[in-house]
C-alpha positions, 0 to 999 in steps of 0.5 A, a space after each residue: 442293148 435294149 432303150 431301157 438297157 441304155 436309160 438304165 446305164 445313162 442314169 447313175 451319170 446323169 446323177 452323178 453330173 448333177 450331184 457334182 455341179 450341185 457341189 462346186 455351186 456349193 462349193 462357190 457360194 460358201 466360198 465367195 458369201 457366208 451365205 448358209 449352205 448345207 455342206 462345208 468349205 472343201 479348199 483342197 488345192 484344185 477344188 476352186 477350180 471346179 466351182 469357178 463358172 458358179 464364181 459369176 452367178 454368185 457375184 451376181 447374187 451379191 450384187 441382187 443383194 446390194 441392189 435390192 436393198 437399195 431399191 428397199 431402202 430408198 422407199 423412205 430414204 434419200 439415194 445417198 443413205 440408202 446406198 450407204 445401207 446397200 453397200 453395207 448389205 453387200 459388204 455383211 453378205 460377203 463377210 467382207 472379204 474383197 475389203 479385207 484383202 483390199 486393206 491387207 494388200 494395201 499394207 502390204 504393197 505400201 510398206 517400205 521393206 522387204 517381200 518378206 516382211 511385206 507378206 508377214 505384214 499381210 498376214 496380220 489381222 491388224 489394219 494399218 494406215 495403208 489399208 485404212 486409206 484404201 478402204 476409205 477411198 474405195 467405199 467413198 468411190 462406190 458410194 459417190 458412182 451408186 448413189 448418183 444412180 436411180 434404183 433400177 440402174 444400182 440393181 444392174 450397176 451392181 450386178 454387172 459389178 459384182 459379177 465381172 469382180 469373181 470373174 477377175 479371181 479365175 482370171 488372175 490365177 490362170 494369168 499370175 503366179 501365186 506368191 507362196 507355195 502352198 498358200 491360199 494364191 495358190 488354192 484356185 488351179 483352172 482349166 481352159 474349158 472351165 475358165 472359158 466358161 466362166 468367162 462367157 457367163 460373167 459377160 454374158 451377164 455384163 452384157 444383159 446387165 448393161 442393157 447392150 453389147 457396148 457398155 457390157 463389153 466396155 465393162 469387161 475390158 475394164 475389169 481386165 484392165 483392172 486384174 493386170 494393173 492389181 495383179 500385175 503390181 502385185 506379182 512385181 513386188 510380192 512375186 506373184 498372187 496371193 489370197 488377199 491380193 484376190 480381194 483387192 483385185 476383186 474390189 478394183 474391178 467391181 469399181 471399174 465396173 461401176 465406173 465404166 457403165 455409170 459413164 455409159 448411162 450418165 
């Protein structure tokens, strides 16, 4: 077959290869941001899976948005109100999906009765007293790690963060079992191959962020940490994983994260 033969042949693949990865970074940013897009959510089981190595990119483009609006606020205020305005940046980036689950888990992890009943409870909308606390608590932890830190170090503090927290969700679907047949814990299916890479991005990220091998790495077995102790706790009590437990471990981690390279800077 002639050059041009084989050019011709190699295209419509290459169009097709770029076409799909345009997707599933599509798919991760809609998913993850109520950021515009110009497709729709396709939450068919398995398609999480695809779009998990984007999960890292994401978490760092939300964790830009937190540090920028920092690094913004802080040319006319004080650190501490410019990161409550940061945080709050993030938090309508996202729609608040990491605090929804954090307080849906919470509620439900805390309630004395059933597993049964414990899911009916985090399927609820309503916030109950469990929930409230862990919001509370874990807004004031992220605001009193930030705001301690200069500009620059909230922007990486927060990449990093942010990064390793969509890590943690291909992570615990591939470690924990889902909850419910069918539900939304059971939605994200990966490989070996694309959770790999995905975790080669997001510490490559940590790494880049924390300005060297030790903190990053430190950072990331932090987050590891983070995702057995939530998950674990998780499938002991519930069975298993499900939609909102992997916003409450991707808020534990991004805490852990923030944790871990403010030690290493201060």
């Amino acid at each position: 077959m002639s050059e041009a033969g084989r050019a011709g042949r190699a295209a419509p693949d290459a169009g097709g290869w770029a076409a799909r990865t345009s997707a599933d970074a599509v798919l991760a940013l809609t998913f993850l941001t109520r950021l515009p897009a110009p497709t729709g959510r396709d939450l068919a089981v398995g398609s999480l899976g695809r779009s998990i190595v984007w999960f890292p990119v994401v978490g760092a483009l939300v964790g830009g948005v937190l540090g920028g609006t920092r690094l913004l606020a802080e040319i006319v205020l004080p650190a501490g109100p410019a990161t409550v305005i940061a945080l709050a940046a993030a938090i309508l980036v996202t729609g608040g999906l990491h605090e929804d689950g954090l307080a849906d888990t919470a509620d439900g992890l805390g309630a004395h009765t059933t597993r049964e009943r414990k899911l009916e409870i985090m399927r609820d909308p309503r916030v109950g007293t469990f929930g409230a606390l862990a919001l509370t608590v874990s807004t004031l932890l992220a605001w009193a790690l930030l705001s301690g830190l200069d500009g620059t170090e909230c922007l990486l503090a927060a990449v990093a963060g942010h990064a390793l927290a969509r890590w943690a969700m291909p992570v615990a679907a591939a470690l924990f079992p889902p909850a419910r047949v069918g539900g939304a814990g059971a939605l994200m299916t990966v490989d070996r191959v694309r959770l790999a890479a995905c975790s080669v991005v997001a510490v490559a990220v940590a790494v880049a962020a924390a300005g060297g091998w030790v903190a990053g790495i430190a950072a990331s077995i932090a987050a590891l940490a983070a995702v057995g102790v939530t998950a674990g706790c998780a499938t002991r009590v519930l069975g298993g994983i499900t939609g909102d437990v992997y916003g409450a471990i991707g808020k534990s981690v991004e805490l852990a994260g923030f944790a871990v390279l403010v030690g290493f800077w201060t």
